[in-house]
C-alpha positions as CSV (number, residue, x, y, z in Angstrom):
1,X,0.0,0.0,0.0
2,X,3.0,2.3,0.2
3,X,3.0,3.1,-3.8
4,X,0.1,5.4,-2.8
5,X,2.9,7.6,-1.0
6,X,5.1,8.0,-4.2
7,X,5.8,9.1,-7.3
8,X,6.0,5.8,-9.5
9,X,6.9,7.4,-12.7
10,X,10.8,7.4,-13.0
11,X,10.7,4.2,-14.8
12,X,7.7,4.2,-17.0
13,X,8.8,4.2,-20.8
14,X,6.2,7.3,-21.7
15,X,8.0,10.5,-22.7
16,X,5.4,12.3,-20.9
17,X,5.0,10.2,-17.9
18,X,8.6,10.6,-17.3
19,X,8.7,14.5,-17.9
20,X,6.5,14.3,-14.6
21,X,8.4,11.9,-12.2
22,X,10.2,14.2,-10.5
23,X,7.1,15.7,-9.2
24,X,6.4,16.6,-5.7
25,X,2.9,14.7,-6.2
26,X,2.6,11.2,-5.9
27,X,1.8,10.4,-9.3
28,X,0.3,6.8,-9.7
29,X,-0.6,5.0,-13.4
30,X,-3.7,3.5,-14.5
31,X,-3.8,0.1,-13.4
32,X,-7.0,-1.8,-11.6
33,X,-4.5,-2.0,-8.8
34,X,-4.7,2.0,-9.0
35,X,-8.1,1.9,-8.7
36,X,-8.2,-0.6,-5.8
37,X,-5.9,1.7,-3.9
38,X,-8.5,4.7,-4.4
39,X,-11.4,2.2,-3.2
40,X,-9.2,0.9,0.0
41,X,-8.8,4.2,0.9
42,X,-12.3,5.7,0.1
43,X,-10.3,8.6,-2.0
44,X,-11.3,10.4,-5.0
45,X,-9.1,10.0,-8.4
46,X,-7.3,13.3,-10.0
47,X,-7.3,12.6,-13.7
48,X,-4.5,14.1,-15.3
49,X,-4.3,13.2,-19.3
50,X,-1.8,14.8,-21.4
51,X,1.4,14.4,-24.2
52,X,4.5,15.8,-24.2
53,X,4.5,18.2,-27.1
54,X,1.2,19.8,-25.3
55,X,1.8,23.5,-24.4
56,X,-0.9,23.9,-21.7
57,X,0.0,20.5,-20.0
58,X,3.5,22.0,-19.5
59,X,2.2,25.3,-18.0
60,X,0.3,23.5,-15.6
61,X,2.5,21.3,-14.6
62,X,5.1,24.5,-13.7
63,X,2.3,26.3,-12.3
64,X,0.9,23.2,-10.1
65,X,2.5,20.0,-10.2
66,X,5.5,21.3,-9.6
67,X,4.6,23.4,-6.8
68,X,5.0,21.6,-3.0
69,X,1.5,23.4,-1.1
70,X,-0.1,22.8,-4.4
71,X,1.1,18.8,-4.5
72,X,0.4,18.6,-0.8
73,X,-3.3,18.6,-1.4
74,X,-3.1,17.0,-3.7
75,X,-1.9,13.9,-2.2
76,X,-3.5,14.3,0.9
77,X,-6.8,13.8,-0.5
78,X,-6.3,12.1,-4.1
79,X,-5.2,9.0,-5.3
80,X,-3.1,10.7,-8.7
81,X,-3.3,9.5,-11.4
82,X,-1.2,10.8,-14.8
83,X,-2.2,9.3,-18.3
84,X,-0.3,9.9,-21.8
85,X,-3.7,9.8,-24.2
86,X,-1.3,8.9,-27.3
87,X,-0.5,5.7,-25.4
88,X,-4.4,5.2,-23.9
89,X,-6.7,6.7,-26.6
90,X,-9.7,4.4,-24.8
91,X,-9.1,6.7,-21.3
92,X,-8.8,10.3,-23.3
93,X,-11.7,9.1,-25.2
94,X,-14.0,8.4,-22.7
95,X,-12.8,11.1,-20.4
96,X,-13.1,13.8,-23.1
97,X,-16.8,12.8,-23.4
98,X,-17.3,12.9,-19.7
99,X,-15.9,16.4,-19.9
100,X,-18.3,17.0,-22.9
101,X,-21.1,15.8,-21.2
102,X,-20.2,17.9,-18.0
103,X,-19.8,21.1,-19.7
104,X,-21.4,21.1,-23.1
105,X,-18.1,22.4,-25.1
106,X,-15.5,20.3,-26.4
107,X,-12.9,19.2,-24.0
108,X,-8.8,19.7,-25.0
109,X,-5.4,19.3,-22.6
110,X,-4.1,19.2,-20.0
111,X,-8.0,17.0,-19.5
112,X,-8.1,17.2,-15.8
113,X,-10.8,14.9,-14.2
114,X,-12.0,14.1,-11.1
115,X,-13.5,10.4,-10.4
116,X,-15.1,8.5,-7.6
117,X,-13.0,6.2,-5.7
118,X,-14.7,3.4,-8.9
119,X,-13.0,5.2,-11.5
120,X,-16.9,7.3,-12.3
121,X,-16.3,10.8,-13.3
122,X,-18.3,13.4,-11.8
123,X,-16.7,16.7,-12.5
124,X,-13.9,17.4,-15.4
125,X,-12.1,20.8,-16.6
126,X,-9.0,21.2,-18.4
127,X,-6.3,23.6,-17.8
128,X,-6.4,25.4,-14.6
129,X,-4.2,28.3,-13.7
130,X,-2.2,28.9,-10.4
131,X,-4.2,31.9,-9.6
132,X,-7.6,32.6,-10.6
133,X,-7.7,34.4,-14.3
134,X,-9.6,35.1,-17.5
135,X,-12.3,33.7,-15.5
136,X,-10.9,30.3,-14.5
137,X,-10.8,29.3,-11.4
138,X,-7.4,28.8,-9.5
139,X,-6.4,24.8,-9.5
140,X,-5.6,24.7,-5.7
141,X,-9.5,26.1,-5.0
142,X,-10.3,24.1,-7.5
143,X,-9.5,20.2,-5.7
144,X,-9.8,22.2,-2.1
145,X,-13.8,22.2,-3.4
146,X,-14.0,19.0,-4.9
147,X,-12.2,17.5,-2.2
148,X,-15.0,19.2,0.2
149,X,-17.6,18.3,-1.6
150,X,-16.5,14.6,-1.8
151,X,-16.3,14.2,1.8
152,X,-19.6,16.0,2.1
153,X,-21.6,14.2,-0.7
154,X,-19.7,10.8,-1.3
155,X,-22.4,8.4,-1.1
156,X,-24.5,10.8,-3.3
157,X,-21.5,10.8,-5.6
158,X,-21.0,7.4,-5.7
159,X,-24.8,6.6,-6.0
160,X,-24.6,8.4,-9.6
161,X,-22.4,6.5,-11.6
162,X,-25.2,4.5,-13.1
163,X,-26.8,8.0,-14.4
164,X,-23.3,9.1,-15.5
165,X,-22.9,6.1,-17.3
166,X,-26.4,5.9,-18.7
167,X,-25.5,9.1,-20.4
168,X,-22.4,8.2,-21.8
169,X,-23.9,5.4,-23.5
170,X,-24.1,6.1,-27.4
171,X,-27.8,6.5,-28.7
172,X,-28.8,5.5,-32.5
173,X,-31.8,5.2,-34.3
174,X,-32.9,2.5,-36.9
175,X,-32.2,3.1,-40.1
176,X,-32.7,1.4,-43.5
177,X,-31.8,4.3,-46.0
178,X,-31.3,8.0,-45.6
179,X,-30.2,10.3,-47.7
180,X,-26.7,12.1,-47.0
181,X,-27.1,15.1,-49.1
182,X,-28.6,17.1,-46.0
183,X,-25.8,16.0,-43.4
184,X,-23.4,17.4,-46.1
185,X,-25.6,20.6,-46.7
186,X,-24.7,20.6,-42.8
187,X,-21.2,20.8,-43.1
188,X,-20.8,23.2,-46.0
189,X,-22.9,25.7,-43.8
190,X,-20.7,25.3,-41.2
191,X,-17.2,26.1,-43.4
192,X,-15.2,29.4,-43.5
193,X,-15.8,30.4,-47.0
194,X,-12.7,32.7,-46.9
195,X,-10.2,31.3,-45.0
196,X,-11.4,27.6,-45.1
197,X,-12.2,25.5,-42.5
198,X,-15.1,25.6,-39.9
199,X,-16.2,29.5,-38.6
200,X,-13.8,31.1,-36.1
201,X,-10.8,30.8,-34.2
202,X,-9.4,28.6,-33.3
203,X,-8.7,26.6,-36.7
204,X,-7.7,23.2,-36.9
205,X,-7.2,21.5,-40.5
206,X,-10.3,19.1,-40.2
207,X,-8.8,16.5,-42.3
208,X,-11.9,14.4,-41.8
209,X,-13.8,16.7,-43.3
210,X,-12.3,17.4,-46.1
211,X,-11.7,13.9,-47.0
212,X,-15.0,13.2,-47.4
213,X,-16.0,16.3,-49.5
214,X,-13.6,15.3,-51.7
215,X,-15.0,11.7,-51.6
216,X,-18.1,13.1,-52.9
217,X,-16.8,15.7,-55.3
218,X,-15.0,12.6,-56.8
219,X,-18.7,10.9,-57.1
220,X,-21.0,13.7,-58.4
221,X,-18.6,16.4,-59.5
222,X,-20.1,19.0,-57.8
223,X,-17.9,22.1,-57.0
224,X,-19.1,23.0,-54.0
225,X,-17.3,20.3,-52.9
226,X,-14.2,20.7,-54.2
227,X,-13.7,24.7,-53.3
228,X,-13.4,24.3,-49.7
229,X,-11.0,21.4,-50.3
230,X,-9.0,24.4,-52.9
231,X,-9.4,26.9,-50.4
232,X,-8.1,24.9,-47.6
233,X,-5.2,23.4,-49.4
234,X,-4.0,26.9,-50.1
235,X,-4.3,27.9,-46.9
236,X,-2.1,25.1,-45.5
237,X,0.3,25.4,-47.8
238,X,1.0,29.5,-47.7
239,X,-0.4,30.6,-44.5
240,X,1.5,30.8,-41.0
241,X,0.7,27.0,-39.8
242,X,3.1,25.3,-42.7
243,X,6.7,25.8,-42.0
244,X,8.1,27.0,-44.8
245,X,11.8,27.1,-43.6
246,X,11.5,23.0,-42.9
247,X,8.5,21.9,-44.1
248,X,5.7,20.3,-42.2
249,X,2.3,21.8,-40.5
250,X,1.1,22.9,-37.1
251,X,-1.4,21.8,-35.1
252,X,-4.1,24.3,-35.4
253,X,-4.0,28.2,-35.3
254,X,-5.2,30.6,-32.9
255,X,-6.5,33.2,-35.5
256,X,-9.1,32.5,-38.1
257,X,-7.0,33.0,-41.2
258,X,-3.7,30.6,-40.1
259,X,-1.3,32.6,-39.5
260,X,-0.5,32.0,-35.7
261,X,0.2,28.8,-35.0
262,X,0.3,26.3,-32.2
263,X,3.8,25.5,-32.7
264,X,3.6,21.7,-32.1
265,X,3.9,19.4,-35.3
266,X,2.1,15.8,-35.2
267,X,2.4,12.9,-37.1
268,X,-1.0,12.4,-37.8
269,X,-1.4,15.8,-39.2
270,X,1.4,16.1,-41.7
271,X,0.2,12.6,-42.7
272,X,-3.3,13.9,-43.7
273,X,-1.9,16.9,-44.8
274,X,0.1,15.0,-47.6
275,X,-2.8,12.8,-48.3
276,X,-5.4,14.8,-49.0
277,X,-3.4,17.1,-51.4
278,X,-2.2,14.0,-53.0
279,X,-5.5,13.0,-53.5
280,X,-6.5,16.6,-54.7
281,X,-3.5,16.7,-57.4
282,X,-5.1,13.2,-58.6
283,X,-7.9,15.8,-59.7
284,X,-6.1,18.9,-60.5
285,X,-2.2,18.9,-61.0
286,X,0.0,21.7,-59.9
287,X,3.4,22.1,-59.0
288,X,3.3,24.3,-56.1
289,X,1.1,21.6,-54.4
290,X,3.8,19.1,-55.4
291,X,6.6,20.9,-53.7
292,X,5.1,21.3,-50.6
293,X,4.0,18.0,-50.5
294,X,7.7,16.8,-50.8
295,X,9.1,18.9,-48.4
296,X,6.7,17.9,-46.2
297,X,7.7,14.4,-46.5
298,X,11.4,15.3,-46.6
299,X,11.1,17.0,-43.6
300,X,9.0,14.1,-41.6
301,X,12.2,11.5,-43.2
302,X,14.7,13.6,-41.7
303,X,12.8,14.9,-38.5
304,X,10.6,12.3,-37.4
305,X,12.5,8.7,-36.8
306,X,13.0,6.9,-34.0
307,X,16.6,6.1,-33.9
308,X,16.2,2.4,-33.4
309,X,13.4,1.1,-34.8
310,X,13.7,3.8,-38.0
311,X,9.5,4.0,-37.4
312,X,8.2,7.6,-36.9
313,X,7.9,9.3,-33.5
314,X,4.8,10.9,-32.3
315,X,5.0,14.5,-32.6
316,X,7.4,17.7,-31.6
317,X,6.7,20.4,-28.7
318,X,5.4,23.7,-29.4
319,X,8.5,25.0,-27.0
320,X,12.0,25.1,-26.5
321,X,14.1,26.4,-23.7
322,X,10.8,26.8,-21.9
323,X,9.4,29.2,-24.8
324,X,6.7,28.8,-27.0
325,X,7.5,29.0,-30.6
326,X,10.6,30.4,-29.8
327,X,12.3,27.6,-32.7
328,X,10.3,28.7,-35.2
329,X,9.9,32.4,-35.3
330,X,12.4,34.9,-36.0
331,X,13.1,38.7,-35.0
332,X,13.0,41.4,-37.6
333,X,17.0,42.3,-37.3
334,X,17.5,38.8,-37.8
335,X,15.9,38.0,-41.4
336,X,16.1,41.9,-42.5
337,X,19.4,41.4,-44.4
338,X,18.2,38.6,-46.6
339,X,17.9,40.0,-49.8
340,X,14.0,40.2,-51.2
341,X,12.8,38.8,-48.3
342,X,9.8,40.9,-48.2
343,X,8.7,39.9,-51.7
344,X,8.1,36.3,-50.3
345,X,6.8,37.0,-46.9
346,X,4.8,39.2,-44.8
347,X,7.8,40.9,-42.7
348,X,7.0,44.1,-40.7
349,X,9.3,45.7,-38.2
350,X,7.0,45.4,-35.4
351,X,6.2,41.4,-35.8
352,X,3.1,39.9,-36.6
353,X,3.1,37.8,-33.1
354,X,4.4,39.2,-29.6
355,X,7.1,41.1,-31.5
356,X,8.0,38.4,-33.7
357,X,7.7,37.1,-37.3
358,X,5.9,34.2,-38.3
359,X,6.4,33.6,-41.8
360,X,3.4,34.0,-44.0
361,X,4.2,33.8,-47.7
362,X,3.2,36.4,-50.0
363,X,4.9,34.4,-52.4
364,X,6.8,31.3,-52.8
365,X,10.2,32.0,-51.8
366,X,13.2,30.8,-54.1
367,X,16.0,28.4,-52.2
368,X,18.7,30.5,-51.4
369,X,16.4,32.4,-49.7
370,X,15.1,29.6,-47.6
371,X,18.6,28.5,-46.7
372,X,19.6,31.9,-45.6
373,X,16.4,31.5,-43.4
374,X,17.7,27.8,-42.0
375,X,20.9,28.7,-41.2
376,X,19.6,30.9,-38.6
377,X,17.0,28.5,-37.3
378,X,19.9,25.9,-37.0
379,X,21.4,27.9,-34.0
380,X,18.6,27.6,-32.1
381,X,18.0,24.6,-29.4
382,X,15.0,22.2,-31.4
383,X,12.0,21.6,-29.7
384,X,11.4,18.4,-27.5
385,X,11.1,15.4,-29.7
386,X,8.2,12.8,-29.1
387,X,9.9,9.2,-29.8
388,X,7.3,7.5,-29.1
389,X,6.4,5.0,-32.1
390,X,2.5,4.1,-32.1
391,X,1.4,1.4,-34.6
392,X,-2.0,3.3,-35.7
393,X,0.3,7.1,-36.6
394,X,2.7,4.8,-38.6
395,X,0.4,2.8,-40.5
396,X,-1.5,6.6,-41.4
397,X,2.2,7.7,-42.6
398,X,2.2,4.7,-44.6
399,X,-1.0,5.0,-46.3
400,X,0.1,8.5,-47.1
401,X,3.4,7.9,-48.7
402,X,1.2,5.2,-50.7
403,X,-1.2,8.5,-51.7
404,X,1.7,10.9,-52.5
405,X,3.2,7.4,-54.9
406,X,0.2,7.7,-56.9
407,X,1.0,11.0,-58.1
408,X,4.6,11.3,-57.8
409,X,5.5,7.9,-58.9
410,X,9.2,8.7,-59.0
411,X,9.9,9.8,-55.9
412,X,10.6,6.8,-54.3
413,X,7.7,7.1,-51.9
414,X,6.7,3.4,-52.6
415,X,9.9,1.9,-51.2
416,X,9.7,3.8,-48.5
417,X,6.3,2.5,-48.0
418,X,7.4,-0.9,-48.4
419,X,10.3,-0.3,-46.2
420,X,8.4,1.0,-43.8
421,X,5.9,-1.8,-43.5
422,X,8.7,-4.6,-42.8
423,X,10.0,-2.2,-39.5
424,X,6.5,-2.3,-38.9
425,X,6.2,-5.8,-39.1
426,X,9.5,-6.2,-37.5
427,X,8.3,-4.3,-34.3
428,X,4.9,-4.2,-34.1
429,X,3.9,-8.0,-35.3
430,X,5.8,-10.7,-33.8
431,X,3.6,-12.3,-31.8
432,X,1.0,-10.0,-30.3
433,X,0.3,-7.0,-32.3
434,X,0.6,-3.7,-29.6
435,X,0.0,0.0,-29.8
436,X,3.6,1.9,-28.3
437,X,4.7,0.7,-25.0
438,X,3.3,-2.3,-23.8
439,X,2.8,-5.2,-25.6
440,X,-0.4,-6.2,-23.7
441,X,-2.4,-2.7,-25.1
442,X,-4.1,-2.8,-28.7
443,X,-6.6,-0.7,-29.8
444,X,-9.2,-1.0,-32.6
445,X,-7.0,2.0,-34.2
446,X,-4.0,0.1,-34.8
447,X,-5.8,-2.8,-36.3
448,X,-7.7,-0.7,-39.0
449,X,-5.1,1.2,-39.9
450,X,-2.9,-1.7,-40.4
451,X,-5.1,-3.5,-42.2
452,X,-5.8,-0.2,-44.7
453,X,-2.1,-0.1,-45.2
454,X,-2.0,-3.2,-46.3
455,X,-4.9,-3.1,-48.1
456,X,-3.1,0.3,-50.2
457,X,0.4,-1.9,-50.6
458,X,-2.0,-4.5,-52.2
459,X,-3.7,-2.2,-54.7
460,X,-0.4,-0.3,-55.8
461,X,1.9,-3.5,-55.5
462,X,-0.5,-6.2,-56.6
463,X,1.2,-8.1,-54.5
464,X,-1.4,-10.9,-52.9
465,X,0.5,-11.3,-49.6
466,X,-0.6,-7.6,-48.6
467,X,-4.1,-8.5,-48.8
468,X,-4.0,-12.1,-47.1
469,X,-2.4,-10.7,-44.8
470,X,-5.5,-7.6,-44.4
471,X,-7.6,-11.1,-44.5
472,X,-6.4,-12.2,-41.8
473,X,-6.1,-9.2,-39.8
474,X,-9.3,-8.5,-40.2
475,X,-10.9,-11.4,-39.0
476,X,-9.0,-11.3,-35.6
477,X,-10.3,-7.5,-35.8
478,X,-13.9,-8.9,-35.6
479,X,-12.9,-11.5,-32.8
480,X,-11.2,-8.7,-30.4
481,X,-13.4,-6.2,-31.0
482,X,-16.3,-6.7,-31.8
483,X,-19.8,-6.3,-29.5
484,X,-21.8,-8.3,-31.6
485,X,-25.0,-7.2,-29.1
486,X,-24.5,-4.1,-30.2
487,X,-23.1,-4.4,-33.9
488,X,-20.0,-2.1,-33.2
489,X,-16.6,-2.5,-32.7
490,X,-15.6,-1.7,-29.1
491,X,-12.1,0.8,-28.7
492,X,-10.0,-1.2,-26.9
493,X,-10.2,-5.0,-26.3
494,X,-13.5,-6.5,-25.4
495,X,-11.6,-8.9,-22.5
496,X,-9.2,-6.4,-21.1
497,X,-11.3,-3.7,-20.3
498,X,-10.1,-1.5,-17.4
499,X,-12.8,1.2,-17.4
500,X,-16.1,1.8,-16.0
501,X,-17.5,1.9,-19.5
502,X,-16.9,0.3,-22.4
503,X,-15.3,2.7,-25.1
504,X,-17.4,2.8,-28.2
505,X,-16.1,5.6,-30.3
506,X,-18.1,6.3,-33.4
507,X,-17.2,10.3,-34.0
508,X,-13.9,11.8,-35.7
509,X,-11.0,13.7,-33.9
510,X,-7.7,14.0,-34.9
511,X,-8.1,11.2,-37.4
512,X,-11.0,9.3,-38.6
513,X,-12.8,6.8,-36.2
514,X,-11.7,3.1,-36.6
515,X,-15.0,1.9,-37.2
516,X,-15.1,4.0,-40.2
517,X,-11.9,2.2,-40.9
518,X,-13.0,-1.1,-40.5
519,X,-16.3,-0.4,-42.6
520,X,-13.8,0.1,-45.6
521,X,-11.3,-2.4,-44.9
522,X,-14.5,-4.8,-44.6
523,X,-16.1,-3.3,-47.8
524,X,-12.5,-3.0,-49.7
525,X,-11.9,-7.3,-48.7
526,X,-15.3,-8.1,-49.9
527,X,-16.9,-9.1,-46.7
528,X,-20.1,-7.9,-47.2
529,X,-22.0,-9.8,-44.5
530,X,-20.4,-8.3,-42.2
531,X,-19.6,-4.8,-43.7
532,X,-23.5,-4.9,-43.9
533,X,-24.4,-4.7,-39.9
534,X,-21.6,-2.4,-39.1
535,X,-22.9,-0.1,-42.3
536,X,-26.2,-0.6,-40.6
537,X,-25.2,0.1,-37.1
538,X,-23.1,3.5,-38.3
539,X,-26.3,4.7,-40.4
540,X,-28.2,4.0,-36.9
541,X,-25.8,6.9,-35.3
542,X,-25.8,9.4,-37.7
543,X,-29.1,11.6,-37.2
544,X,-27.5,11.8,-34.0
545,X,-23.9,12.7,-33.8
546,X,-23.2,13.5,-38.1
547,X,-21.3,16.6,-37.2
548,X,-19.1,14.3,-35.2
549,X,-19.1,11.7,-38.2
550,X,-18.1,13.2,-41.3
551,X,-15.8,10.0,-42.1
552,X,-18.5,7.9,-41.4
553,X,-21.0,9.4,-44.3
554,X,-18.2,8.5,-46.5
555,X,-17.5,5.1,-45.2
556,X,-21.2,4.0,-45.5
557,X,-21.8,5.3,-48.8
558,X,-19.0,3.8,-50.0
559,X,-20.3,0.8,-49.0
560,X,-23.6,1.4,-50.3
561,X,-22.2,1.6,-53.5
562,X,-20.2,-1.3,-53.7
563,X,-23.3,-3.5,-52.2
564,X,-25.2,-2.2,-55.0
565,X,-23.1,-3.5,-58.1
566,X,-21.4,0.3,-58.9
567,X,-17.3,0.2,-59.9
568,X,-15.6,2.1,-57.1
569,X,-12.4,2.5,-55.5
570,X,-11.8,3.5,-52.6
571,X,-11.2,7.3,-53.7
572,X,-14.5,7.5,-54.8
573,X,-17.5,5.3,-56.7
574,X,-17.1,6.0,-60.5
575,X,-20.8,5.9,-61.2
């Protein structure tokens, strides 16, 4: 009972975890034996979910994890609990909807969550300052309350965890047919039509989205669902959130029109990224495009490995030497000698970001000017590196060196692919197939995507190993996962389920859900049968949560095509 009274995390093999284990609080990890701890000693859980590139989860942790009165209280009256979501998507998942359900607004990180000694949420919040401001209250008040109101109203608390999980539980309607053109209509009213994207700030690329309006552009031809794919694409590629000394996107931005961006590059973004204007210069050619799609990949080639497994790492922080952004944008007396810089970007004296210049291009800017611009990046400290290798990210890169092939067929990009699937195989598939870390943790994610990287190998290659091997993969898909009750696959799998709910994720984030997947693997493999009642079951959800499901109205079309007889591909049904 001792490893209540200490910080456990100086040997876990997160990045994250570890950036916290020299903590004054008494940081546990989610195990059952965790939660058995909490019950023993009738405590409340403090929830803290994160990654290591996040901004926010750094400034809390300087602000209050770090801090000895703050840590105190906290393990005087919690059992904590710290939890990397790239290497438990099933915990950020359902806690994120907790939080959504608590507050009726989208969650983010640092997700901080407060749980019954069961592991039952019953209040959630995400970044909370050090002292109260802009209106949020200050963390310390913040478990002081909860931790009064616990004591005061446990058995009430603990008496509501059916309710709580009664409202968690995913609602869907039955279905036959239903026509997708007004869910669509739903989206398009919801897009930027001048700087792309959804309304407001902040923006994030929506990937998802796009994806599917292309899907259907590629069905019907109608433009109005190919201009926001134009628009955004141009956007991405000239606008503050690509890196045009490196290559590579941002996260998001904190303006409407792109030009601020969160400084932290992912994996699964740049791989979108150079799908979906692969997929768009299948359509429309253009050279611009082109280039920014290969130094995009260049830069992930040279950036993004693992040293010893040559797979890609997760994702690199927004800060170095405890700075935000400070890699990435530069100081006016720094770039103003560079000859023509101003004809390429937007440079002012006065910055266009707390006195510093982000680079916005104006136009595209010739190379000696973008290795006059590198050279004085390179004397700066690089941000914090994510290692971290997850099956699912790696299997998305895959798929989108396969989609960059197709329209660059001699850049290589389908060796690499190739190459990349035997470290894959070489890591990730002898014996059990795992997620990052441990090889006792799988998720529905890495599966799909697997099997739809396969799946591309087999229809560029034609080589008939790829797709036995998808075969296969798929069937032990549908044994794992899934709930045949309830005609969905299940997040995580259905016999090692540590949480008070089972984790049935059916809407988008920050890449397409994997039932989606797994409807188009199914579909794409010619298992129809069972394609059918997981079509069926995703058609059942969509009045509901479409917003949340963009990939989904592609997935089930798609299939609804195929079942009917029409030639398609996967990039779209040629009708």
């Amino acid at each position: 009972m001792s490893q209540i009274n200490k910080n456990v995390l100086i040997n876990d093999l997160s990045p994250y975890l570890r950036q916290h284990k020299d903590n004054p609080v008494n940081w546990q990890t989610w195990t059952n034996e965790t939660i058995e701890l909490a019950k023993q000693n009738k405590k409340p859980i403090l929830l803290s979910i994160g990654y290591a590139s996040c901004h926010w989860c750094h400034v809390m942790a300087h602000e209050s994890f770090e801090d000895k009165e703050t840590a105190e209280i906290m393990n005087k009256h919690f059992v904590n609990i710290k939890v990397d979501r790239e290497e438990r998507p099933d915990l950020d998942f359902v806690f994120q909807s907790s939080f959504q359900l608590f507050n009726q607004t989208s969650g983010g990180w640092p997700l901080t969550v407060f749980l019954d000694e069961n592991g039952v949420p019953f209040m959630a919040g995400t970044y909370f300052p050090k002292e109260e401001k802009s209106n949020l209250p200050s963390f310390k008040n913040v478990i002081l309350k909860i931790n009064e109101v616990y004591s005061n109203q446990r058995e009430k608390i603990l008496n509501q965890s059916s309710l709580i999980r009664k409202h968690l539980e995913l609602q869907k309607n039955a279905v036959i047919n239903q026509d997708f053109q007004p869910f669509l209509d739903d989206i398009l009213s919801r897009l930027d039509s001048v700087n792309g994207g959804f309304k407001g700030a902040p923006k994030f690329p929506i990937f998802n989205i796009n994806d599917t309006l292309l899907y259907f552009y590629q069905k019907n031809k109608e433009k109005k669902f190919l201009d926001p794919i134009e628009l955004i694409i141009k956007k991405l590629c000239s606008k503050g959130i690509y890196d045009h000394v490196e290559g590579g996107i941002a996260r998001y931005t904190v303006d409407e029109n792109w030009t601020i961006p969160h400084f932290e590059k992912m994996l699964y973004d740049n791989a979108q990224f150079v799908s979906l204007i692969s997929k768009y210069l299948k359509l429309n050619p253009n050279k611009y495009f082109e280039r920014k799609i290969k130094k995009t990949i260049n830069f992930m080639k040279n950036n993004f490995h693992e040293t010893k497994s040559g797979l890609l790492g997760s994702a690199y922080d927004a800060d170095s030497d405890g700075e935000e952004g400070k890699y990435y944008v530069f100081d006016y007396n720094e770039i103003k000698h560079i000859k023509n810089i101003e004809k390429f970007f937007e440079i002012k004296p006065e910055g266009n970001w707390e006195g510093k210049i982000i680079l916005s291009e104006i136009a595209e800017a010739p190379d000696d000017v973008i290795s006059e611009l590198n050279k004085i990046r390179q004397k700066k400290n690089k941000p914090f590196f994510d290692s971290k290798t997850q099956l699912d990210l790696n299997c998305i890169w895959l798929s989108s060196l396969i989609s960059a092939h197709s329209v660059l067929p001699n850049e290589g990009y389908l060796s690499d692919a190739e190459n990349l699937y035997s470290k894959i195989e070489q890591k990730f598939m002898k014996g059990n197939i795992f997620h990052s870390f441990s090889k006792n943790i799988v998720f529905l994610e890495d599966y799909a995507f697997l099997i739809q990287a396969l799946l591309d190998l087999n229809d560029t290659t034609m080589n008939i190993k790829y797709k036995l091997k998808a075969q296969e993969l798929s069937k032990k898909t549908l044994e794992l996962f899934y709930l045949k009750e309830k005609k969905i696959f299940q997040k995580n799998k259905i016999l090692d389920n540590d949480i008070f709910i089972a984790p049935i994720d059916i809407s988008d984030n920050t890449t397409p859900n994997g039932n989606t997947i797994m409807l188009l693997n199914l579909t794409r493999l010619g298992m129809l049968d069972q394609a059918s009642e997981l079509a069926s079951s995703l058609n059942g959800y969509l009045n509901k949560y479409k917003i949340f499901m963009a990939s989904s109205i592609k997935a089930v079309d798609f299939f609804n095509e195929i079942k009917s007889g029409k030639k398609c591909g996967d990039q779209g049904c040629q009708i």
